[in-house]
KOLKENU-434642 format. One record per residue (C-alpha): residue number from 1; residue in one letter; chain; x, y, z. Coordinates in Angstrom, 2 decimals, padded with zeros to 5 digits, always signed. Layout:
KOLKENU-434642
+------+------+-------+---------+---------+---------+
: resi : resn : chain :       X :       Y :       Z :
+------+------+-------+---------+---------+---------+
:  NUM :    a :     A :       X :       Y :       Z :
...
+------+------+-------+---------+---------+---------+
This chain:
KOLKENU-434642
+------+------+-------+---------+---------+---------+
: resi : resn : chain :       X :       Y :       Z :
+------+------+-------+---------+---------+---------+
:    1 :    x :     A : +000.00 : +000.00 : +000.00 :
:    2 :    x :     A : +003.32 : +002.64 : +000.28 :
:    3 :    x :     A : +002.63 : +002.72 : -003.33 :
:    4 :    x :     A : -000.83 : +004.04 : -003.23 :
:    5 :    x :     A : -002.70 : +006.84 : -001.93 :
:    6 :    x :     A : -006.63 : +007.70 : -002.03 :
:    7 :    x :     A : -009.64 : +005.89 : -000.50 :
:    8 :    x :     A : -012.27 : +005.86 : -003.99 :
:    9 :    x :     A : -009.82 : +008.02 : -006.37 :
:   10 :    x :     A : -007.04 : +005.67 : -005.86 :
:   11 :    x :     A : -003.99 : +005.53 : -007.66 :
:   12 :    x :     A : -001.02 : +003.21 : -007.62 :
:   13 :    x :     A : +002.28 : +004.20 : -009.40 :
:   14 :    x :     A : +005.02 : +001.69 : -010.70 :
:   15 :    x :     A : +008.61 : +001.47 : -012.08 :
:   16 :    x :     A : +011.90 : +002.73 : -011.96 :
:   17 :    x :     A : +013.80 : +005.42 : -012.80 :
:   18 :    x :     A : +016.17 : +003.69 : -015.35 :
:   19 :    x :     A : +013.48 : +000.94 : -016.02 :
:   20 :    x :     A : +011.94 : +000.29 : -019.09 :
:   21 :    x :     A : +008.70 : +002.60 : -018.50 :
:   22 :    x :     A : +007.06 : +003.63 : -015.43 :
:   23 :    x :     A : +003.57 : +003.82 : -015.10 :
:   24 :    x :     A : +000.07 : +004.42 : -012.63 :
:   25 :    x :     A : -003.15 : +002.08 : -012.18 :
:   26 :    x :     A : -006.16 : +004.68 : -011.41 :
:   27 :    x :     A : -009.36 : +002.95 : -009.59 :
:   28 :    x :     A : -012.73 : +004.69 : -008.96 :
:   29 :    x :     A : -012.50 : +006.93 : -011.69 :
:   30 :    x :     A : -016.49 : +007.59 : -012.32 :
:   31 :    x :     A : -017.62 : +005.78 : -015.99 :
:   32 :    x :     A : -018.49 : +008.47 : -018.57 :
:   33 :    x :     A : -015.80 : +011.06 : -018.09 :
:   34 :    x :     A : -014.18 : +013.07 : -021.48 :
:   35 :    x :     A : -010.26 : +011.96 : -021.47 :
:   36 :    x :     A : -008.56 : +014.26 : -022.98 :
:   37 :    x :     A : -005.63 : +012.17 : -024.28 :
:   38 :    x :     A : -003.93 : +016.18 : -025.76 :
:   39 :    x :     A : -004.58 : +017.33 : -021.99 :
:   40 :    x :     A : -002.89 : +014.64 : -020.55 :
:   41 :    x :     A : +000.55 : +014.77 : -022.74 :
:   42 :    x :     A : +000.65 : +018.64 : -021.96 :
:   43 :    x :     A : +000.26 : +018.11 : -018.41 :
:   44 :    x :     A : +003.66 : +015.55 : -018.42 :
:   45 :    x :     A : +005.40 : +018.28 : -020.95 :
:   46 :    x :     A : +005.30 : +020.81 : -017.97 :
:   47 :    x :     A : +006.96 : +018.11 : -016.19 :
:   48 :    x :     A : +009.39 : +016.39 : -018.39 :
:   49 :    x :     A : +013.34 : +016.48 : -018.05 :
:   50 :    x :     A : +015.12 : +019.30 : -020.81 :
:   51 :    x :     A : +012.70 : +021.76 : -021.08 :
:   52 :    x :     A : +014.88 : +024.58 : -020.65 :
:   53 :    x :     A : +018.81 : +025.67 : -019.41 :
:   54 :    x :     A : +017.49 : +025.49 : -015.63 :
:   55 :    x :     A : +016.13 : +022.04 : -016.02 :
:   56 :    x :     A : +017.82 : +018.44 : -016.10 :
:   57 :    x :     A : +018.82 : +017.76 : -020.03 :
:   58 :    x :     A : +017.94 : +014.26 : -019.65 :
:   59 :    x :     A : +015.78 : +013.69 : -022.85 :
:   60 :    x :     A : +012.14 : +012.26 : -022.31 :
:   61 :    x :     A : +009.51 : +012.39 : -024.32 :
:   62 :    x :     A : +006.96 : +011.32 : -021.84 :
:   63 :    x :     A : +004.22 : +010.34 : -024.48 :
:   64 :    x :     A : +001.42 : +008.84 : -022.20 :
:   65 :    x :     A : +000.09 : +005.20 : -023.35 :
:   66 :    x :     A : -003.77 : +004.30 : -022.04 :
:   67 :    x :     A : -003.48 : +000.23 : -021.70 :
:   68 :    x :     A : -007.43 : -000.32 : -020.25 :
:   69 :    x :     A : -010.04 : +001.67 : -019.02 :
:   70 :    x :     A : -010.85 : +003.90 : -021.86 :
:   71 :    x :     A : -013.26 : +003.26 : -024.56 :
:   72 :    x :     A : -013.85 : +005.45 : -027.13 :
:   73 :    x :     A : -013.03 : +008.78 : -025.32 :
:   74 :    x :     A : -014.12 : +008.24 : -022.28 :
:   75 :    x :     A : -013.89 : +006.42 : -019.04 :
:   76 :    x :     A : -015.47 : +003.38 : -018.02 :
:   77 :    x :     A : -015.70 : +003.41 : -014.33 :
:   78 :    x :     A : -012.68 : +000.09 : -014.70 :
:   79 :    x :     A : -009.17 : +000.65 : -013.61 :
:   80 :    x :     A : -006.96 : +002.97 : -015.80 :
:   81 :    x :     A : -003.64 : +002.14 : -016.77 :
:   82 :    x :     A : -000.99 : +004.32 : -018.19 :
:   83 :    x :     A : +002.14 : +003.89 : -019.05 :
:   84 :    x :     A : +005.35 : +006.43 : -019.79 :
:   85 :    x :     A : +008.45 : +005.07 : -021.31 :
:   86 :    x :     A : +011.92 : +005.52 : -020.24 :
:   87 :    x :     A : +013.95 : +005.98 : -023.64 :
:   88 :    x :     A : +016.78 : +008.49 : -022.51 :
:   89 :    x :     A : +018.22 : +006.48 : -019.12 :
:   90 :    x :     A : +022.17 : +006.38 : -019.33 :
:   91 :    x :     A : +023.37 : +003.92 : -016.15 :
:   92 :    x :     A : +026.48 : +004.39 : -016.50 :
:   93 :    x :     A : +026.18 : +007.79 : -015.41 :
:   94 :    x :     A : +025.94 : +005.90 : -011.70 :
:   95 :    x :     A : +028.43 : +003.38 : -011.92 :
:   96 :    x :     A : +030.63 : +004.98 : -009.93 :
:   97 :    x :     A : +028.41 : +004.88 : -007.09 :
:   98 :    x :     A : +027.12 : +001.42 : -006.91 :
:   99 :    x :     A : +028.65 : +000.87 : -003.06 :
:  100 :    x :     A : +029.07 : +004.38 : -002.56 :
:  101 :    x :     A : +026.37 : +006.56 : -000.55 :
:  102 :    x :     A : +025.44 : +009.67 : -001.81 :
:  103 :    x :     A : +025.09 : +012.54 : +001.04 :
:  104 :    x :     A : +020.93 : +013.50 : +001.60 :
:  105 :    x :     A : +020.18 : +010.39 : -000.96 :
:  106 :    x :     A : +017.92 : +007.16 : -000.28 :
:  107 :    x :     A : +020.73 : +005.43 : -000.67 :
:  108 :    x :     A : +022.30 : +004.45 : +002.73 :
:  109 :    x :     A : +018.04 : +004.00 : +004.14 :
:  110 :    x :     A : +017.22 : +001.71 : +001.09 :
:  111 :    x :     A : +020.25 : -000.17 : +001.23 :
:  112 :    x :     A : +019.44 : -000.86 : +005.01 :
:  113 :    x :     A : +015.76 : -001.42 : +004.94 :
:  114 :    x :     A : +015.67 : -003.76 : +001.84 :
:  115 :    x :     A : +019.46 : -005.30 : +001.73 :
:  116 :    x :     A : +019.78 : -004.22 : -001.36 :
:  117 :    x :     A : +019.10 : -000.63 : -004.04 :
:  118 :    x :     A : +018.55 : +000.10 : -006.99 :
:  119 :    x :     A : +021.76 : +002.50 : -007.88 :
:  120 :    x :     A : +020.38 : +003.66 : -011.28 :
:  121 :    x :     A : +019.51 : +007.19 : -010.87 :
:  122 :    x :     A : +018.17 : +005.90 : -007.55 :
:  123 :    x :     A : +015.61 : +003.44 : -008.90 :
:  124 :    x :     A : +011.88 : +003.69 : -007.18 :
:  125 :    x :     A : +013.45 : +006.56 : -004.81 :
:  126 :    x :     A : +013.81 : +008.70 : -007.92 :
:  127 :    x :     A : +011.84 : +011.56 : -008.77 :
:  128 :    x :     A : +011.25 : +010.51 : -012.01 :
:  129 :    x :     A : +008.48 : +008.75 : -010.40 :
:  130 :    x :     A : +006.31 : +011.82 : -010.49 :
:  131 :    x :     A : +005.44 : +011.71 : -014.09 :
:  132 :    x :     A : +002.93 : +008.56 : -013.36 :
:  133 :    x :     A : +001.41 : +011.44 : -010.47 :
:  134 :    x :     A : +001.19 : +014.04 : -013.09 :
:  135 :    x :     A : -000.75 : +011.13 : -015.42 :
:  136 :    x :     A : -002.82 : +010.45 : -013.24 :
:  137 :    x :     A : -003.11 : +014.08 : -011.97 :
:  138 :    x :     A : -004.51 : +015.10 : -015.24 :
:  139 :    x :     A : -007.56 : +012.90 : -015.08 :
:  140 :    x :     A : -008.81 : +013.91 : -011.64 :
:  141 :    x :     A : -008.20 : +017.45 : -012.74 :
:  142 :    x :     A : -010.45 : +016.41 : -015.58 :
:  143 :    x :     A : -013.25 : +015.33 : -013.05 :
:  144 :    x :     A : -012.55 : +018.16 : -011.10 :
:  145 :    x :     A : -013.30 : +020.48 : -013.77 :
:  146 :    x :     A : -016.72 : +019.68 : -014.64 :
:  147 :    x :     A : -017.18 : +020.33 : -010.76 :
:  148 :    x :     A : -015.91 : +024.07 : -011.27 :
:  149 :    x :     A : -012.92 : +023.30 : -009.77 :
:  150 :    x :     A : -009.64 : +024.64 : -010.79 :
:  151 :    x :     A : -005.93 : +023.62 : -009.45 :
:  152 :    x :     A : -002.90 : +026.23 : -009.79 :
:  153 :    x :     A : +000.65 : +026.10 : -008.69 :
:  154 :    x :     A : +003.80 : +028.98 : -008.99 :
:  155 :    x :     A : +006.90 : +029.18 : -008.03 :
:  156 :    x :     A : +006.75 : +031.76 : -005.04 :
:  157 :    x :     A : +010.46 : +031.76 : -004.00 :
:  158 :    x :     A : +013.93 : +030.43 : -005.03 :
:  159 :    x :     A : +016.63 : +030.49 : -002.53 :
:  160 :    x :     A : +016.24 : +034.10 : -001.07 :
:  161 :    x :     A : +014.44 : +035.62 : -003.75 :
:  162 :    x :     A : +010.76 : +035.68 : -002.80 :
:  163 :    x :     A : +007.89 : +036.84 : -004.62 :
:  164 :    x :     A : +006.45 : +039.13 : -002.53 :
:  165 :    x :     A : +002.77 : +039.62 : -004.15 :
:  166 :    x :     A : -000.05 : +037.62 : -002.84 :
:  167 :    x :     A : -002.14 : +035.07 : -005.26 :
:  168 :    x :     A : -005.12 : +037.46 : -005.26 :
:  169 :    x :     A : -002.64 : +039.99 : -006.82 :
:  170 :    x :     A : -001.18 : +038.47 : -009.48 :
:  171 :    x :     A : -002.50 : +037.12 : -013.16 :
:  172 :    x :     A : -002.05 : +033.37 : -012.68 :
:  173 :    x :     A : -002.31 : +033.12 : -016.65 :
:  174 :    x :     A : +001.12 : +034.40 : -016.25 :
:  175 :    x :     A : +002.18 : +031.18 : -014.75 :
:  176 :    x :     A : +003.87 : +029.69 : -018.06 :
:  177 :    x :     A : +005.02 : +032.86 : -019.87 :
:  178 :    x :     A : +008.57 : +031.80 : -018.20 :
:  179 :    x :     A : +010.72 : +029.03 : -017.95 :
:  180 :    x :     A : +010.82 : +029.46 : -013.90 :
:  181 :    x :     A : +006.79 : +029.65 : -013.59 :
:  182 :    x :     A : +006.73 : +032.41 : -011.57 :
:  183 :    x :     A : +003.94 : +034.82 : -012.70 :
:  184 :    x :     A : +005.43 : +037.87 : -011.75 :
:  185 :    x :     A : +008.32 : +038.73 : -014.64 :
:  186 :    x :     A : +010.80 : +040.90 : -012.55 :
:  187 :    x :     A : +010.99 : +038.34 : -009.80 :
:  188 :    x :     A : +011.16 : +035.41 : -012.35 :
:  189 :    x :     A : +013.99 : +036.97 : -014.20 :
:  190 :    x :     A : +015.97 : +037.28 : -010.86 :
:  191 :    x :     A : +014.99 : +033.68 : -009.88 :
:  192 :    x :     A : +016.12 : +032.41 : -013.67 :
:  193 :    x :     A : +019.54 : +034.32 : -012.77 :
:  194 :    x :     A : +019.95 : +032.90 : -009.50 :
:  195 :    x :     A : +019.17 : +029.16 : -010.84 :
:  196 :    x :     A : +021.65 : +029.72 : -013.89 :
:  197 :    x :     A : +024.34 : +031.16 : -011.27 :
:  198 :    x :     A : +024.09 : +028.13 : -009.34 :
:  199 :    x :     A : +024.36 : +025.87 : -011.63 :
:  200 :    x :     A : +027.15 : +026.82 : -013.72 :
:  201 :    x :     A : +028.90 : +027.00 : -009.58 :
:  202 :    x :     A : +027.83 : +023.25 : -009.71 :
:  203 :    x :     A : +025.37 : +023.44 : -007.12 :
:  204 :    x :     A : +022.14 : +023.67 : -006.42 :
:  205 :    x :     A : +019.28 : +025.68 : -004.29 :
:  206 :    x :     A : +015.84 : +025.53 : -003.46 :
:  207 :    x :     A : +012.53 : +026.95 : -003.44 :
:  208 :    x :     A : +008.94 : +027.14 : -002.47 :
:  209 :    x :     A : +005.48 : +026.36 : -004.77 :
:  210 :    x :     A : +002.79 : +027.80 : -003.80 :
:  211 :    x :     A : -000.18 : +025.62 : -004.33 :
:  212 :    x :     A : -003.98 : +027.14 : -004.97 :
:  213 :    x :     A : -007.39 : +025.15 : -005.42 :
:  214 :    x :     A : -010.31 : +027.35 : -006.62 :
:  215 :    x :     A : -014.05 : +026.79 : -006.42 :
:  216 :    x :     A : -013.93 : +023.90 : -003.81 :
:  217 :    x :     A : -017.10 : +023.17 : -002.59 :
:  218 :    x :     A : -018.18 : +023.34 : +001.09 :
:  219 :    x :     A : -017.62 : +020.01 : +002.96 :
:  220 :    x :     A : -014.29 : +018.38 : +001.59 :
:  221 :    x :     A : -012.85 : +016.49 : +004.59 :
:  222 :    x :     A : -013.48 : +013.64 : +006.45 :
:  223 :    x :     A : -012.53 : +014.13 : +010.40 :
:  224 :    x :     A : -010.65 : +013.53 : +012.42 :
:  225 :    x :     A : -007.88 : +011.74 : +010.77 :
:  226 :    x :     A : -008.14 : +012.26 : +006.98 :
:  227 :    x :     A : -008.82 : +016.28 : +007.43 :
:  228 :    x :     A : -008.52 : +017.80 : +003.96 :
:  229 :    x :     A : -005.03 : +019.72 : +004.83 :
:  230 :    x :     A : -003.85 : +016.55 : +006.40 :
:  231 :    x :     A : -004.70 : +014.82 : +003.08 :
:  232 :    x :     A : -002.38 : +017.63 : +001.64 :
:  233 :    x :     A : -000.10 : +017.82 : +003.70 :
:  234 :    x :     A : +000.65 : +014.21 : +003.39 :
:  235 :    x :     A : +000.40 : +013.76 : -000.48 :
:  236 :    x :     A : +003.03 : +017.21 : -000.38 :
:  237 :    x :     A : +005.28 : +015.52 : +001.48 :
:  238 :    x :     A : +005.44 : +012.68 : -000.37 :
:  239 :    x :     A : +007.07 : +014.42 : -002.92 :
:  240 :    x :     A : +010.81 : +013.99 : -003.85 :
:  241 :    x :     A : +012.62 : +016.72 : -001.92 :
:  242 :    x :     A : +009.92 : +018.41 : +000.06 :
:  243 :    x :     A : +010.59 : +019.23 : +003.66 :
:  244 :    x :     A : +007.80 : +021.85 : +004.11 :
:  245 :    x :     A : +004.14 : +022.41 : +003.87 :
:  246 :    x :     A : +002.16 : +024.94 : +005.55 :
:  247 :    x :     A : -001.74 : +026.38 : +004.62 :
:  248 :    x :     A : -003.61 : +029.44 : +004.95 :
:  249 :    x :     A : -001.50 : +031.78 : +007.02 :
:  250 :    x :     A : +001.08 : +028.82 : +007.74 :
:  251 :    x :     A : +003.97 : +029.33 : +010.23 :
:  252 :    x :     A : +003.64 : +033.22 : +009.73 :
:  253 :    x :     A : +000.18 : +032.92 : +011.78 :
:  254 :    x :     A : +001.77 : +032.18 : +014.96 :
:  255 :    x :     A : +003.03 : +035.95 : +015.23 :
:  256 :    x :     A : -000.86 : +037.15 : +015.27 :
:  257 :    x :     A : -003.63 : +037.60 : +017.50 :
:  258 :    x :     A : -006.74 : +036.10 : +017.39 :
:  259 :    x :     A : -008.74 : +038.68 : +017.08 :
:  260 :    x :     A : -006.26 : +039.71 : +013.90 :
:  261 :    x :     A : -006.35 : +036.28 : +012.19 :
:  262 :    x :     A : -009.95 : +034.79 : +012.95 :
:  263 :    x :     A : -012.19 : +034.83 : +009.53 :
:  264 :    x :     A : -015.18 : +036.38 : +010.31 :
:  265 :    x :     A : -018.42 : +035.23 : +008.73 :
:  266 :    x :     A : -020.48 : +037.61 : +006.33 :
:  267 :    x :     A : -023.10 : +037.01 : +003.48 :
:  268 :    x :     A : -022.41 : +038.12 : -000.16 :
:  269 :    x :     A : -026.36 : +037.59 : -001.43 :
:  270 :    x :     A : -026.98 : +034.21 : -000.27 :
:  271 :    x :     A : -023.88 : +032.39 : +000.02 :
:  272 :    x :     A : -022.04 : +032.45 : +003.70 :
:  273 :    x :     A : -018.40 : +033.81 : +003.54 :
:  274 :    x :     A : -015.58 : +034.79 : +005.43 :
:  275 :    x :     A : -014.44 : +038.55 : +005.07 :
:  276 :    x :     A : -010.54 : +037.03 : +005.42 :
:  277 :    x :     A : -009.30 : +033.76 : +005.03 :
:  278 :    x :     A : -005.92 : +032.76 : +007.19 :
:  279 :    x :     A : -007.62 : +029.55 : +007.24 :
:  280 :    x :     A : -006.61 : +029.10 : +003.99 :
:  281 :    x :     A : -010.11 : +027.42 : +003.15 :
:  282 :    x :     A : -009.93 : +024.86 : +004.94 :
:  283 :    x :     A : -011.78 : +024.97 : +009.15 :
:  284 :    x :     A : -012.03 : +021.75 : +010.66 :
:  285 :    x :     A : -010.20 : +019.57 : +008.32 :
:  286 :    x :     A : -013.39 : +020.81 : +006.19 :
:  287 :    x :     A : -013.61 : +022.75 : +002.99 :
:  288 :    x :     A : -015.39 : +026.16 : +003.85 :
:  289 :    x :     A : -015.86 : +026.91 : +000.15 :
:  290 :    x :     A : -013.13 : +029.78 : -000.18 :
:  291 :    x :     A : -009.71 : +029.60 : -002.10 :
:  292 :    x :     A : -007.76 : +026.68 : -000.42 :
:  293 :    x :     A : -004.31 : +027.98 : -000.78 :
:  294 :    x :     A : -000.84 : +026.67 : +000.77 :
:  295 :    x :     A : +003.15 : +026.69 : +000.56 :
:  296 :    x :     A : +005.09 : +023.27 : -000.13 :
:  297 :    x :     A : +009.14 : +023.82 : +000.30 :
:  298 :    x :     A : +011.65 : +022.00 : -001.70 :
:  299 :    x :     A : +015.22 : +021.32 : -000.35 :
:  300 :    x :     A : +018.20 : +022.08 : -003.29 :
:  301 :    x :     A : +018.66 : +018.90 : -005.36 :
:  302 :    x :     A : +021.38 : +016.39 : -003.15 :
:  303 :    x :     A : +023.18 : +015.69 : -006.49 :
:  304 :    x :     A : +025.57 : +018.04 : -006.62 :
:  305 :    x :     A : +028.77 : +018.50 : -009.43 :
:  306 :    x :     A : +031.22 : +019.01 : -006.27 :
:  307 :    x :     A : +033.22 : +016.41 : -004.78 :
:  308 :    x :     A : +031.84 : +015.22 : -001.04 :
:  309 :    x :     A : +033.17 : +013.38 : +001.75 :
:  310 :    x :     A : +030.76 : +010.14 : +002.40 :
:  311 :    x :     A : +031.02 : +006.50 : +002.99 :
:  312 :    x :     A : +030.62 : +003.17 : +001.00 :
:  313 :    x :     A : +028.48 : +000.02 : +002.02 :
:  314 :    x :     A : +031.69 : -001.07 : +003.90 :
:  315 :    x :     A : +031.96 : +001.91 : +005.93 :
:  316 :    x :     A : +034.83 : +002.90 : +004.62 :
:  317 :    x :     A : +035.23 : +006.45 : +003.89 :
:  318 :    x :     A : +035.29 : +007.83 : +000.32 :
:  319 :    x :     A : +034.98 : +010.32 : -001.78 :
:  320 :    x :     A : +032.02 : +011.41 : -003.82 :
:  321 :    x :     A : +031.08 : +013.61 : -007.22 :
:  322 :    x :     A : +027.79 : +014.08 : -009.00 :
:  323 :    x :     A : +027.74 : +012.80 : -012.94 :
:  324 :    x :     A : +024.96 : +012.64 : -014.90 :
:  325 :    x :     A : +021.95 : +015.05 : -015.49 :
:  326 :    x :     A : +020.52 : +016.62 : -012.75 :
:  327 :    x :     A : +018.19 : +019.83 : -012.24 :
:  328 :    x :     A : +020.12 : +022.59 : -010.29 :
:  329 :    x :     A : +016.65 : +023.53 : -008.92 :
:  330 :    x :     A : +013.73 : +021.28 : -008.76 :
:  331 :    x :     A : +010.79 : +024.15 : -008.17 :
:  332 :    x :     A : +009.83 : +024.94 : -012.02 :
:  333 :    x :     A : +009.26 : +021.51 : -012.74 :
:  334 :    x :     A : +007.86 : +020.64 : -009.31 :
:  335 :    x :     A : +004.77 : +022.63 : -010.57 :
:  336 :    x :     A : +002.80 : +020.58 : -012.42 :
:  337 :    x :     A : +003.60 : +017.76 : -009.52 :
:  338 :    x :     A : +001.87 : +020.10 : -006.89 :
:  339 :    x :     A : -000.84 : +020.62 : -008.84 :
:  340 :    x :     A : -001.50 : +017.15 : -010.06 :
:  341 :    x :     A : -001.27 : +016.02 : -005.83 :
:  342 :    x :     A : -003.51 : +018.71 : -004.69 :
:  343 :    x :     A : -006.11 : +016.99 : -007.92 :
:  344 :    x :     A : -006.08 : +013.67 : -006.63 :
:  345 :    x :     A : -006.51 : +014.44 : -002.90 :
:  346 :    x :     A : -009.41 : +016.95 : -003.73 :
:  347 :    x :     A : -011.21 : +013.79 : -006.51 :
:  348 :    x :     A : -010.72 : +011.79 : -003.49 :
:  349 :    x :     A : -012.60 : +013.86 : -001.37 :
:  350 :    x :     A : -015.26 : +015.06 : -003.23 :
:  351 :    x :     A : -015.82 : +011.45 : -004.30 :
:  352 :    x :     A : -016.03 : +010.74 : -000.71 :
:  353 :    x :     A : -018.22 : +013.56 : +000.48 :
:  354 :    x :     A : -020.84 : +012.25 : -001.67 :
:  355 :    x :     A : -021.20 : +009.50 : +000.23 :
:  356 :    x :     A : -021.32 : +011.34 : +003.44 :
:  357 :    x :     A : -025.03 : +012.34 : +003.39 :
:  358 :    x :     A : -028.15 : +010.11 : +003.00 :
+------+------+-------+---------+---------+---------+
C-alpha cells in the first residue's frame, strides 16, 4: 500500500527510474468522463526532463500510453492504466556509485531497509516517479473540472528571492510565460539568474510552490484523521525533496492575534463567507468553500557536481562527485507535480463527500 494513496480516487504508481517505463493504475474513476488524451501529454510536458537551461537535459519524451479503461473517449468506471516510457536512461552515469552513498540520498536507508538498491539514478526513490502522479493528476483534474474546480501552482520563491505579491494579486495566466513559472516577470527573471548562477557554480538551491485550489465546494474532509489539509499535507510531502508544507497563514500565523487572524463570517447575497481567510479554506479539516491555498518547500537537489566526503556500504570512507543530469533547482518543474497532488486528494474527497449524506 506505500505505493498508493486515495480511498475511492485511488492511484497506484510503478517502475523505476532507469526501467523500461514507469507507469500508474487509477481505480474509482467515475464511468463516462471526457479523457482528454492532448490534456494529458501537456500536463507531463510541464513536467518532463530538458525543457529549458534550468532544467535536467535528460531527454524524455513522456508520451502517455492508455493500456485499459478507456473506450472510445471516455472512461469506463474500470481501472486505468498508463504507461510512460523511459527511452533516454544512461546507467552508466551511476556506476561509480554502486557501493558508494550519496550525502541526503535514499541510498544508505534503502540499502538498510531492503538489503539491497537500486543505484540507477536511484531506482523507485527517484523523482522521475512523479510523471505517473502528473498522469494520473490530469484525469482527476479532468473530473474536477466539470465540478468548477480549478488547481494552480507557482513558483513563489527560489533560494532568497521571494515573490512578494499575494495570489489574489497576481494574473495566474502568467504562470507559463517563463521558464521558472513564476507569474510575476521581474521576480522570475531574478529567480532564472539565480538558478543559472548556481548551476554553472555546480550546485544547487531551493525553493517554495505555492499551491492554490479554486471553487472547492463546502464540505471536503473527512474528520478527524483524513482532514482535507492533512490529506495535503501528506500527499506534499510525499514528494521527492519536500521538507515543508504549511496552509492558509502557515507558520507566519503564529506571530498574530486572534482577534487579527480569525475569519469572520459575512453574506455576499446568499452564500455564507468569510471577510478574510488565514484559514486558507480549509476549518475543521473541512472545505469552507473559499480559495484553499498553501506553501510546499523544496530542499536544493542532493546531487551536486562538487566532490563530497561520504562512505561506502563497507563503511569505509570515500569520496564522492555528481555525474549525470541533474536539475540545479527542482521548483519549475515541481509545478505541475503540486498541482497534479492537490487533484487527486481533492477527486478523493469530493468522491467521498458524496457519500457522506443520506
Amino acid at each position: 500500500m506505500s505505493n498508493t494513496i486515495g480511498q475511492l480516487f485511488r492511484i497506484t504508481t510503478f517502475g523505476e527510474s532507469h526501467g523500461p517505463a514507469i507507469g500508474v493504475v487509477i481505480d474509482g474513476c467515475p464511468a463516462g468522463l471526457k479523457i482528454d488524451t492532448e490534456f494529458i501529454a501537456n500536463e507531463l510536458s510541464r513536467r518532463k526532463p530538458g525543457q529549458s537551461k534550468i532544467t535536467t537535459q535528460r531527454k524524455e519524451d513522456d508520451s502517455p500510453e492508455i493500456l485499459s479503461g478507456v473506450f472510445e473517449g471516455v472512461s469506463t468506471g474500470t481501472p486505468i492504466a498508463i504507461i510512460i516510457r523511459n527511452s533516454d536512461q544512461r546507467s552508466k552515469d551511476y556506476d561509480h556509485i554502486a557501493e558508494k552513498y550519496r550525502p541526503s540520498h535514499a541510498d544508505y536507508t534503502y540499502q538498510e531497509k531492503y538489503g539491497l538498491r537500486d543505484y540507477r539514478g536511484g531506482g523507485r526513490s527517484s523523482a522521475r516517479e512523479t510523471a505517473a502522479r502528473v498522469a494520473a493528476g490530469a484525469i482527476a483534474k479532468l473530473l474536477l473540472k466539470e465540478k468548477g474546480i480549478e488547481i494552480k501552482a507557482y513558483v513563489s520563491q527560489v533560494g532568497s528571492i521571494v515573490l512578494e505579491k499575494s495570489y489574489s494579486q497576481l494574473n495566474l495566466e502568467d504562470i507559463e510565460t517563463n521558464i521558472v513559472r513564476c507569474p510575476d516577470v521581474d521576480t522570475a527573471n531574478r529567480m532564472i539568474e539565480l538558478i543559472d548562477e548556481t548551476r554553472k557554480g555546480q550546485d544547487t538551491i531551493g525553493g517554495i510552490v505555492t499551491g492554490l485550489a479554486i471553487g472547492v465546494p463546502v464540505g471536503l474532509g473527512e474528520p478527524v484523521f483524513d482532514k482535507l489539509h492533512a490529506d495535503l499535507g501528506k500527499a506534499m510531502l510525499s514528494i521527492n525533496a519536500v521538507k515543508g508544507f504549511d496552509v492558509g497563514s502557515g507558520f507566519e500565523g503564529v506571530e498574530m492575534r486572534g482577534s487579527e487572524h480569525n475569519d469572520q463570517f459575512s453574506k455576499e447575497g446568499q452564500k455564507i463567507i468569510t471577510t478574510s481567510n488565514f484559514s486558507g479554506g480549509i476549518q475543521g479539516g473541512i472545505s469552507n468553500g473559499q480559495d484553499i491555498y498553501f506553501r510546499v518547500a523544496f530542499k536544493p537537489v542532493a546531487t551536486i557536481m562538487k566532490e563530497q566526503d561520504s562512505l561506502d556500504i563497507h563503511g569505509n570512507p570515500v569520496k564522492v562527485t555528481g555525474r549525470g543530469r541533474h536539475d540545479p533547482c527542482v521548483v519549475p518543474r515541481a509545478v505541475p507535480i503540486v498541482e497534479a497532488m492537490t487533484a487527486l486528494v481533492l477527486a478523493d474527497h469530493f468522491l467521498l463527500n458524496i457519500n457522506s449524506k443520506l
